[in-house]
C-alpha positions in Angstrom: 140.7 105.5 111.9 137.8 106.2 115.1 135.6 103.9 113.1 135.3 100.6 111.3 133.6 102.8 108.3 136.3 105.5 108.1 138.7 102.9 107.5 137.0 102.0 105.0 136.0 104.9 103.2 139.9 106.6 103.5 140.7 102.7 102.0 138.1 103.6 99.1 140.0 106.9 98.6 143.2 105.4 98.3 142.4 103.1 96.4 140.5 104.8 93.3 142.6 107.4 93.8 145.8 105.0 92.4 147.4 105.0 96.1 147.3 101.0 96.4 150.4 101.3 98.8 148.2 103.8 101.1 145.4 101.7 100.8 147.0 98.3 101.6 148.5 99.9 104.8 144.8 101.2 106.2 143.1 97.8 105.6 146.1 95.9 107.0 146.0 97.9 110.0 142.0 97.7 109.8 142.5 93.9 109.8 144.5 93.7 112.9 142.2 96.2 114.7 139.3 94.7 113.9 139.3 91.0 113.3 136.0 90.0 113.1 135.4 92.4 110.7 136.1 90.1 107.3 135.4 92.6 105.0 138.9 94.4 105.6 140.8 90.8 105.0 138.4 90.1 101.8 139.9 93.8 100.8 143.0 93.8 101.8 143.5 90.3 100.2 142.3 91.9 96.7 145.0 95.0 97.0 148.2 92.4 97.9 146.8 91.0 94.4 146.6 94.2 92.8 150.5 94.8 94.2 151.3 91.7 92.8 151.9 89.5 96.3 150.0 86.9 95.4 151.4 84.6 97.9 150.3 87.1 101.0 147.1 87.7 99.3 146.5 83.5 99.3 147.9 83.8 103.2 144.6 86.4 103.9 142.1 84.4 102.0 142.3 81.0 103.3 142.6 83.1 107.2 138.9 84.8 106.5 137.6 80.9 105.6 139.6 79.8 108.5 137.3 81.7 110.6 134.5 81.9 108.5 134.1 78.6 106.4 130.5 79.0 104.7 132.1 82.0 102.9 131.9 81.6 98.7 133.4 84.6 97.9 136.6 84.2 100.1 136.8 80.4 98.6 136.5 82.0 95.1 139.1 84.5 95.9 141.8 82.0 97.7 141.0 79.5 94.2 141.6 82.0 91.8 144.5 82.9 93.3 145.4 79.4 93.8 145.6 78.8 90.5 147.3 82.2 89.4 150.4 80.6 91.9 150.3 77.4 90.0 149.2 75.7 93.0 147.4 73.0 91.0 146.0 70.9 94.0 145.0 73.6 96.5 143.2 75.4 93.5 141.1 72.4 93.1 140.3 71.9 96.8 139.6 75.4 97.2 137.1 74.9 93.7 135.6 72.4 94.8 134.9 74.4 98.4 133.7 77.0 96.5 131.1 74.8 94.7 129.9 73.0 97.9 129.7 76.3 99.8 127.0 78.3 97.6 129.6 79.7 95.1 127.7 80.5 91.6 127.9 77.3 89.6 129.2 77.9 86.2 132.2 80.2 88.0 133.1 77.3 90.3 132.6 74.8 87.6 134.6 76.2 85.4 137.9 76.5 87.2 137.5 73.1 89.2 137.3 72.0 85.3 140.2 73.9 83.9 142.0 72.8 87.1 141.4 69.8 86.4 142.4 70.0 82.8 145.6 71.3 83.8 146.6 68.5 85.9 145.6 66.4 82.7 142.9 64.5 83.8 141.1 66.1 79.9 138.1 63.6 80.0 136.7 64.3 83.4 137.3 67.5 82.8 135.1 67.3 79.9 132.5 65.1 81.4 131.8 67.3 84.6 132.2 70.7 82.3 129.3 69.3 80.4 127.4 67.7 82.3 127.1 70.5 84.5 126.3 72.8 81.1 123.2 70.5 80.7 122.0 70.2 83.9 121.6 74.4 84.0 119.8 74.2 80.5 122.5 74.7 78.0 122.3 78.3 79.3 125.4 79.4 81.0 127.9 81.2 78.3 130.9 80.3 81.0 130.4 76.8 80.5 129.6 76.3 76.5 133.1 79.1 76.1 135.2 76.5 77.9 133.6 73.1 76.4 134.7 75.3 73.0 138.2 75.6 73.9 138.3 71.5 75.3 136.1 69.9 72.0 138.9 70.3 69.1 141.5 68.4 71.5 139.0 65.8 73.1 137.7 65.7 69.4 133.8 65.7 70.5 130.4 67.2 69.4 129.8 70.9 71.8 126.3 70.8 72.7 124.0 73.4 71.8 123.4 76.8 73.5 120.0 78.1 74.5 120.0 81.4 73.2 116.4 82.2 74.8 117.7 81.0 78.0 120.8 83.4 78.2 118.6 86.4 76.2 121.4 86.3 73.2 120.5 86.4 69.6 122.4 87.1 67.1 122.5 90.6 65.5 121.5 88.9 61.9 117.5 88.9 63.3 117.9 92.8 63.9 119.0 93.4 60.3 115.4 91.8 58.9 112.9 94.1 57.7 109.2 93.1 59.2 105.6 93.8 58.3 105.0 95.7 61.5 107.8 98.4 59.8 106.0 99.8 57.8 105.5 103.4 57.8 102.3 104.7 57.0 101.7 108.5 56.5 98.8 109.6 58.8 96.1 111.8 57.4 93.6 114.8 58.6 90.0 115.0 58.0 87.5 117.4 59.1 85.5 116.3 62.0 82.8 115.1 60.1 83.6 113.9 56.6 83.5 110.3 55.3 87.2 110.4 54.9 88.0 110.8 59.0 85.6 108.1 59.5 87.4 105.5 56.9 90.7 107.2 57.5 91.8 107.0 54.2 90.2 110.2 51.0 88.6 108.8 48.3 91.3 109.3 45.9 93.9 106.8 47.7 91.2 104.5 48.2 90.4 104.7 44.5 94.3 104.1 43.6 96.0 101.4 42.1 97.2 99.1 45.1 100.8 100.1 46.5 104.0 97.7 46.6 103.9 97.3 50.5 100.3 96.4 50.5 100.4 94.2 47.8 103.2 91.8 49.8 100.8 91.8 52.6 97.7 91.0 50.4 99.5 88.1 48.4 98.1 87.8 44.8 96.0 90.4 43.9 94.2 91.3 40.9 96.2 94.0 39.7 94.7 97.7 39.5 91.4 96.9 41.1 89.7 99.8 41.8 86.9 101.1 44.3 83.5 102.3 43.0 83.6 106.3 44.4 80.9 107.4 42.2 78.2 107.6 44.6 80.7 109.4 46.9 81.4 112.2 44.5 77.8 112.1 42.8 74.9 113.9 43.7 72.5 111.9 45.8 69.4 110.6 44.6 66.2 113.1 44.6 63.9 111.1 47.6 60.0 110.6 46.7 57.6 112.1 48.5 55.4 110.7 50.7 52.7 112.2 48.7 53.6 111.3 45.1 53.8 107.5 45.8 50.7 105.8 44.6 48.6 103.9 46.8 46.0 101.0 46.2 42.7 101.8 46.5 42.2 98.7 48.2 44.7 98.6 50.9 42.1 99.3 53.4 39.6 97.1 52.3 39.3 94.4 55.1 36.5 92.9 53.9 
């Protein structure tokens, strides 16, 4: 390892590649070599988890917010692993860090809440679950999922989720059929014929009104039809200029 980013890449390696034990020695020795460098702790901390030493994992976690306090991800990471041990009281101190350090809010909230739940303190679990739901605008999924696993036993009303806040609806509304699906044939006209100019021949226009345009025109007359005739007639013969009879006094001024 010449460099902080080839440890990390042959870490990478190892690690997709299924060798956890490989990959748990590079960043361990990483960590040592470079120690202000938290990224190989954060790391190295998620592959003891992935072995299953959760306890060593915990040890690495709460040594990266040692040195680096502001950090919500490493708070997240030494809480959830926290609670995995049982560690009831340090997961909610470690929660509660996480909230007050910049950690999203519904993650945070949530397991300071179920935390708290689990020591059985169920109403302020409850209370602080919700109102933290309402104060983000009944948006956060996180949030309304856990007040629906806490309302059968607190025996309370779940408040209602926003579904245009979190961009959800349900797949009933994509099952309805709307006016704007309606398929319409399209036709073609010569260039310069009546029909390309009304987009529709004679003959439709002069047909009995269809189903699907019925429902959009409400209560129709039934069967009306369009006088064609002077479409399909022959046009009337003009008079001439010459033929049309003029008053002889039209002129006359006097």
């Amino acid at each position: 390892m010449e460099t902080p980013e080839q440890a990390l890449r042959d870490a990478h390696a190892a690690e997709v590649g299924g060798d956890l034990t490989l990959a748990e020695s590079i960043l361990r020795a990483a960590s040592k070599r470079w120690r202000r460098e938290p990224e190989f702790k954060m790391r190295h901390g998620r592959v003891l988890r992935s072995l299953g030493f959760e306890k060593k994992a915990l040890k690495v976690y709460r040594s990266v917010l040692k040195a680096h306090p502001q950090r919500a991800d490493a708070a997240i990471a030494a809480a959830e692993t926290a609670t995995s041990l049982q560690k009831s009281r340090l997961a909610e101190s470690l929660w509660s860090r996480a909230l007050s350090v910049g950690a999203p809010t519904d993650v945070a909230t949530v397991g300071l809440c179920r935390i708290i739940w689990l020591r059985g303190r169920k109403e302020e679990s409850w209370e602080r679950a919700r109102g933290a739901f309402i104060q983000g605008g009944n948006s956060s999924r996180l949030l309304y999922d856990f007040l629906c696993e806490c309302a059968p036993i607190i025996g309370t009303q779940i408040p209602e989720l926003d579904l245009l806040e979190t961009g959800e609806l349900n797949d009933d509304f994509s099952s309805i059929d709307t006016r704007r699906e309606l398929s319409l044939t399209p036709a073609s006209f010569s260039g310069d014929s009546l029909e390309d100019m009304a987009g529709i021949t004679a003959d439709e226009l002069a047909a009995p009104v269809g189903d699907e345009i019925a429902e959009l025109l409400g209560d129709a007359p039934a069967h009306q039809k369009v006088d064609m005739s002077a479409m399909t007639g022959d046009s009337p013969t003009e008079t001439s200029n010459s033929d049309a009879d003029i008053p002889d006094d039209l002129l006359d001024f006097d």
